[in-house]
C-alpha positions, 0 to 999 in steps of 0.5 A: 500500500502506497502513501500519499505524497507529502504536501508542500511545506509539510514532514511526515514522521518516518520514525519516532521512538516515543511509539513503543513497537519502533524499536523492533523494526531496527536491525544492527549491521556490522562490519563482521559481514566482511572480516571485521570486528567492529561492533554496535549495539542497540536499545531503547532507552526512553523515547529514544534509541541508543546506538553504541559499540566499538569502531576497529579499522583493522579489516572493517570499520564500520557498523550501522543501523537500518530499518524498512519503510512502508511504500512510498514513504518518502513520496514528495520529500525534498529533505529528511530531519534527524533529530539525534544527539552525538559524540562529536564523531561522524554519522552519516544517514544512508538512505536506499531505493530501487536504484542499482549496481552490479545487482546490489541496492546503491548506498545515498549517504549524508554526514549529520552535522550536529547544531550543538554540542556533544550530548545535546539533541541537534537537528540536522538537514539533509537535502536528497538532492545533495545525496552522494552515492556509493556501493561498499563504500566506494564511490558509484556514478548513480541516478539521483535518490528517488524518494518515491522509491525509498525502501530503507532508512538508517545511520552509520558510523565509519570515520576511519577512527578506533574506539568506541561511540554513542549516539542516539536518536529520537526523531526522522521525518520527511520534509516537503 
């Protein structure tokens, strides 16, 4: 079942962690698919999400974070407005379509730039149309993001730096 495209000037909410069944619909994806150690944990802690763990570049570095959406659920969308708040580390918010290469859905990927300080809820913006694009984390020529043809929505984190971090994150909506 398709929605109804966003109205002009409006967001519709993707996801909120104050509903009690969200967290359920998040899976955690590790660098341990190819060879990695890096590991990342979620829970749910008030009305938002805790993503934490331990980046380790030796044959990885990264761990993310994603969930499904519901057919067209990012119709009309001109932005995504993440409300989270950071550890001075790098997130980026990765979105996927219909879009491919080499068989495999292509990664459009943002970096969240954080308002305020470490700890503090932000809002960051990111504009789809400035999505860049990539497969395993390299770099691909690609058709521009559709979001009419969203399927998934998350976040990583693989700033090339050892250690641990904590993010969390209580709000997505899509913006017309």
């Amino acid at each position: 079942m398709s929605l109804a495209a966003i109205e002009p000037g409006t967001c519709r909410t993707l996801l909120d962690f104050s509903d009690p069944d969200e967290f359920a619909r998040w899976e955690v994806i590790n660098d341990g698919v190819m060879g990695g150690l890096s590991k990342g944990h979620i829970e749910q802690v008030d009305d938002a999400l805790n993503f934490t763990g331990t980046i380790n570049t030796n044959g990885g570095g990264f761990t993310s974070l994603r969930r499904t959406l519901p057919e067209g659920a990012m119709a009309g969308a001109r932005t995504l407005r993440i409300v989270y708040s950071g550890d001075a580390r790098t997130y980026e918010a990765t979105l996927r379509s219909d879009a491919r290469e080499r068989g495999r859905r292509i990664a459009y990927r943002a970096a969240l730039t954080p308002e305020g300080s470490a700890g503090e809820w932000s809002v960051a913006v990111i504009d789809l149309a400035k999505l860049e694009t990539s497969l395993f984390g390299q770099q691909v020529d690609a058709p521009a993001f559709a979001a009419h043809e969203a399927h998934s929505v998350g976040l990583i984190i693989a700033d090339g730096i050892d250690g641990d971090f904590a993010m969390r994150l209580q709000r997505i909506e899509a913006c017309a």
